[in-house]
N, C-alpha and C positions, 0 to 999 in steps of 0.2 A: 603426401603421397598415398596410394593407394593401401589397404592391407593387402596380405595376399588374401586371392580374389573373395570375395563374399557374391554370391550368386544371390539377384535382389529380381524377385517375378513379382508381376503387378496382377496381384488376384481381381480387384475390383477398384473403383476410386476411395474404398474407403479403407483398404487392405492392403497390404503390403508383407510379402512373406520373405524374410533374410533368409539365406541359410548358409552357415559360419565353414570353414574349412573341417573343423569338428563333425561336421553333420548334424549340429545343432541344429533347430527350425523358431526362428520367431517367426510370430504373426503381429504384425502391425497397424494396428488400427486407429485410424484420426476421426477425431469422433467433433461435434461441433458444441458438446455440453452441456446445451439445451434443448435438442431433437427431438423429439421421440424416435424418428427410424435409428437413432444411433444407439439406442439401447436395445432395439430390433437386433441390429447388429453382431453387438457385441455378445446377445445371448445365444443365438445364431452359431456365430462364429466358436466360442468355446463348448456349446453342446455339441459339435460337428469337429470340433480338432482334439478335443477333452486331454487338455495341455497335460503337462506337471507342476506347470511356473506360471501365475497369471500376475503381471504388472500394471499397475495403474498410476496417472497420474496425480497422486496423492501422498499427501505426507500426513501425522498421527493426528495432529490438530483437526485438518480441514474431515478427514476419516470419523472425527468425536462428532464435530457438526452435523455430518452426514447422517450420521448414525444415530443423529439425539443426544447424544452422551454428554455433549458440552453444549451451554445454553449462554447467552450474552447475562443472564443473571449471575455468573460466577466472575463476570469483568469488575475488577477495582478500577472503578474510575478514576478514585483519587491518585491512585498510586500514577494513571493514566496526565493526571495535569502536573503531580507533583513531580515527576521525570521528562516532563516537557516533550510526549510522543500524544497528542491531543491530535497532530496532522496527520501523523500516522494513525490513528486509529479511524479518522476520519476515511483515510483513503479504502481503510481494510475494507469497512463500513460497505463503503459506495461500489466496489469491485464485487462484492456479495450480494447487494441489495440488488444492483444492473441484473446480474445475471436470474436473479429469485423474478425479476419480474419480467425478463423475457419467457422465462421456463412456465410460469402461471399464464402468461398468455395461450403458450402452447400447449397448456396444460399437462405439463411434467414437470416434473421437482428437478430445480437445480445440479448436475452433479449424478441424474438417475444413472446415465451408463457404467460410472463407475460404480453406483452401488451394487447396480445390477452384478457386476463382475465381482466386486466385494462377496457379495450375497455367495451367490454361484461357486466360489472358490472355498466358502464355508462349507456348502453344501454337498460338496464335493471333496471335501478336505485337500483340495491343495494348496500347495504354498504359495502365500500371498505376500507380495514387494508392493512394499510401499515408496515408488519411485522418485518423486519430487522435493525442492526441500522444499522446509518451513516456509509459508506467504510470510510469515513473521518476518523470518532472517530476511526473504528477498528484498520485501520494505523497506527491512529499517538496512541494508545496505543501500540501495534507491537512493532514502530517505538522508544517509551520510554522505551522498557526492554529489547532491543538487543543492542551489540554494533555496532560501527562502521564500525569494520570489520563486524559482520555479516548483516549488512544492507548491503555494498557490496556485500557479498556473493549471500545473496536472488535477489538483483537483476540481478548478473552474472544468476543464476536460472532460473531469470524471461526470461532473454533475451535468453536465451538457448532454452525456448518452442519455439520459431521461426520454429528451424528446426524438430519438432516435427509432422508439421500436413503434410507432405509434400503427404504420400498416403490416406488420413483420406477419409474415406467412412462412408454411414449412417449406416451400418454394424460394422463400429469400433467405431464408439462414442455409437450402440446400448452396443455395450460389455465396454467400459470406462465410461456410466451410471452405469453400476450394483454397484450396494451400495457396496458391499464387495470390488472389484476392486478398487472402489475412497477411502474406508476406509483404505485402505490396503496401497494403494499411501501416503495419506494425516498422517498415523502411519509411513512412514518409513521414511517421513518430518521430523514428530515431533521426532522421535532416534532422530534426528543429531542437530536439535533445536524444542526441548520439549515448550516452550513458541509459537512458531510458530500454533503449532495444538493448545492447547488451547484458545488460542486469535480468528484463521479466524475460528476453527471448534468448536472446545466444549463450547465455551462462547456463538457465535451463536447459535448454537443450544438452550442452554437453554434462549435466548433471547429469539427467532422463538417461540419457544414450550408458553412461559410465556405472550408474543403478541397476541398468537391464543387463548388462554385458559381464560383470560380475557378478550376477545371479541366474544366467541362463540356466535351463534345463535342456533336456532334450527336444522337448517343444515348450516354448514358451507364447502367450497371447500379452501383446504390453496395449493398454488402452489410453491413449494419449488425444490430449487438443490438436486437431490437423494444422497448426500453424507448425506444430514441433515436430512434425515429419520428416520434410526434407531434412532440416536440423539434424535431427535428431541420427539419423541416415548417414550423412554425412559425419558424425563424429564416427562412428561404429565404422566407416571405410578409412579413418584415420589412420596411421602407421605411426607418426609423430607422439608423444606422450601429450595429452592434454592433463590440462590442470586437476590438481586430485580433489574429489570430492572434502575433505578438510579445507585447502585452499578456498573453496569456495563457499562453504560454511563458516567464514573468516571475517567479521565487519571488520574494516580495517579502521585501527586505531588512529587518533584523532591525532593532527602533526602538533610539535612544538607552538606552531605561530597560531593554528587555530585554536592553541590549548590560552595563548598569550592574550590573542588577540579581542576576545571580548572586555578583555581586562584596561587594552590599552586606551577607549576609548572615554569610561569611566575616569582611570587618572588623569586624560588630558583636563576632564572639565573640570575636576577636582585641584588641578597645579594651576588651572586657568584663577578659581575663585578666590587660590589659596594666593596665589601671585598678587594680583589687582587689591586684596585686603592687605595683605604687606608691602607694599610698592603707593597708599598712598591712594589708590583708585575706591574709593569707601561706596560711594557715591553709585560709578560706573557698576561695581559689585553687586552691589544692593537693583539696582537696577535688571540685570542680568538675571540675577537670583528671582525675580519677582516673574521675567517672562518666562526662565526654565520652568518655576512652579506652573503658572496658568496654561501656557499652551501643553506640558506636558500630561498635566490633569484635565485640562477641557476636551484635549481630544481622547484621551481614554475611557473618559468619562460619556464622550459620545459614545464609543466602541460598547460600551456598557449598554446604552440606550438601544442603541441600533439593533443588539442582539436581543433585546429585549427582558434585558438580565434583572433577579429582582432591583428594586427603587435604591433598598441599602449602597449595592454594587456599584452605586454612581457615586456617591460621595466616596467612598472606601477607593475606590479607583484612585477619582481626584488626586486623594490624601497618598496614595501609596507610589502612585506613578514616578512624582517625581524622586523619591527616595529609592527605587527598585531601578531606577534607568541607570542608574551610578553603582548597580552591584549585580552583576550576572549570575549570581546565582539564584536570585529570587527576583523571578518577572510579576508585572501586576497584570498579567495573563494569570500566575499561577495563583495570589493572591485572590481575585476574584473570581476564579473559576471554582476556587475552594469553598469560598463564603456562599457562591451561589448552590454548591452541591447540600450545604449545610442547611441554608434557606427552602428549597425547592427539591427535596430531597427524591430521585426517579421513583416509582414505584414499579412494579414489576412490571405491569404493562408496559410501560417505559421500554421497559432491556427489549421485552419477547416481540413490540411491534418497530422495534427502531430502524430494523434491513427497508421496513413497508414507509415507514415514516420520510424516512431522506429521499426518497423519491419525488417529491414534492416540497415546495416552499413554505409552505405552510405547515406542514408534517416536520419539517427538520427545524420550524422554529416551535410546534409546539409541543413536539416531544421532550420531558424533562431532562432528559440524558443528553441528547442531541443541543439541546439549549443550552447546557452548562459547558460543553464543548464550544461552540457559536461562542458566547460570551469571552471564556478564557480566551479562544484566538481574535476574536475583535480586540479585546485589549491589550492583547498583546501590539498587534496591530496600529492602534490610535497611537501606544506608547511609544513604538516604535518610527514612527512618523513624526511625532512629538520632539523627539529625542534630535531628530535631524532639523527641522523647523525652528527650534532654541538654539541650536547650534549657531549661527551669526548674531544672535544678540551676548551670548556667552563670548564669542570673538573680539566682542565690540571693548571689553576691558581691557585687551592690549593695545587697541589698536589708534 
């Protein structure tokens, strides 16, 4: 249901002025992120309203980046393979890189409106909300309610925007701002995975909208992605209690059966080997044992190659796959993405060019960081292929 009433005038297409029962004033601004008129905009707009409150869509992290303050030279990779978030960082990666290189075509820095508004807010000492949450937390919640395959998928997706901006003019990103266009995009995502929109779009928003609403001033300017307008509009006409900012800084905990269920697959083949050796099956055992080892080391060992992982990495794979397939807590993704960080150790160039690097096929296999990444998920990959391929000759002992 409606609140009571919010009086909502449409300054311009890119403006949006609330104004609260209070007599509060936002101004809201959908900005397309890599513009340059939208940093026009937003300077525009706050030297002419000269708020109290300016909101941005931003949270502490993305703000360090923005700002220089945090550099990819401070990421523990290792800590990245040995926690098994390699897909995740991959994704982080690519959603930074996409956008760095449409903003260089247009020649403006990623993210400029809001610094601009950042800047602006210093410079004028008012109070600055940092309104978004964590891309961290949003990920790795993503990242906890899709599977495997479809975290592949998204990222096959991710790296596909590549060949997307190749004619981009300030003329086509004016028409791929329009709110409808990005809603429309961002609805035919969520058809194919319905959690996907909810999580980067609808959860945001009602973040956005619940950040600016508990921080209003008397005037406040909030600088947001024009996708999270209407959104965002909509939570703010709310009456209903939506979900509290806590709730949704909340990865939700992994259930019972998924906490079991990697375990259960290990015992089977382990009661399979253990049965057929005591039951008399020596033979059929041995047998079974000989195809788990090969195909589950040959194809990881491919995964190795493929990625182009040092030479060590392929036997080391071999040797470890099949022992790692029968214990979830130690993949020979993780094994080999280690010994490769060891061997081919990134250098700094590495960290400072890897957003420029993954934009290309070549670039994301010859960047040292990005390769030991590729490596780890290839093998994880061969093994886990492997693991399902042995699976009927391992059956064949009972049967």
């Amino acid at each position: 249901m409606p609140n009571t009433k919010l009086e909502i005038n449409h300054i311009s297409d890119d403006i949006q002025q609330i104004i609260f029962p209070d007599k509060k004033k936002l101004y809201l601004i959908g900005t397309a992120h890599v513009s340059g008129e939208s940093v026009k905009i937003v300077e525009e707009t706050i030297t002419e309203i000269k708020p109290d409150t300016i909101a941005v869509e931003l949270d502490e992290q993305r703000l360090e980046v923005l700002q220089n303050r945090k550099k990819y030279q401070e990421t523990d990779i290792i800590q990245i393979i040995k926690k098994k978030k390699v897909l995740f960082f991959i994704a982080q990666l690519m959603m930074t890189a996409y956008q760095k290189k449409i903003a260089k075509k247009l020649g403006v820095k990623p993210g400029a409106e809001f610094k601009k508004a950042v800047d602006l807010a210093a410079a004028t000492n008012t109070k600055l909300i940092l309104a978004d949450r964590s891309l961290g937390l949003t990920l790795k919640r993503l990242m906890g309610k899709i599977s495997f395959w479809s975290k592949l998928k998204l990222l096959g997706s991710l790296f596909l925007l590549k060949d997307e901006d190749s004619d981009l003019t300030e003329d086509k990103i004016k028409e791929l701002k329009n709110k409808d266009n990005l809603s429309a995009l961002i609805g035919e995502l969520g058809t194919q995975m319905p959690v996907i929109k909810t999580i980067l779009l609808d959860e945001r928003n009602i973040y956005l909208a619940t950040k600016i609403r508990e921080n209003l001033g008397q005037k406040t300017v909030a600088v947001v992605g024009a996708a999270h307008v209407p959104g965002i509009i909509e939570c703010l006409q709310q009456e209903i209690s939506l979900p509290s900012l806590v709730d949704l800084e909340t990865i939700p905990p992994k259930s019972k059966v998924s906490k079991i269920l990697p375990w259960v697959f290990p015992i089977i083949i382990l009661g399979l080997f253990i049965y057929g050796f005591f039951s008399g099956h020596g033979a059929q055992v041995g047998q079974a044992a000989i195809y788990w080892i090969l195909i589950n080391g040959i194809l990881t060992a491919v995964g190795c190659m493929l990625a182009f992982g040092h030479p060590l990495t392929i036997p080391v794979g071999f040797i470890a796959a099949p022992i790692t397939s029968l214990n979830p807590m130690i993949g020979a993704g993780m094994v080999v993405g280690l010994l490769q960080i060891f061997l081919v150790r990134p250098k700094v160039i590495d960290f400072e060019q890897v957003t420029d690097d993954i934009l290309s096929i070549k670039g994301f296999w010859q960047n040292k960081l990005t390769r030991a990444l590729l490596v780890s998920t290839f093998a994880s990959l061969g093994s886990g292929i492997g693991t399902f391929v042995a699976l009927p000759f391992v059956l064949q002992i009972v049967s």
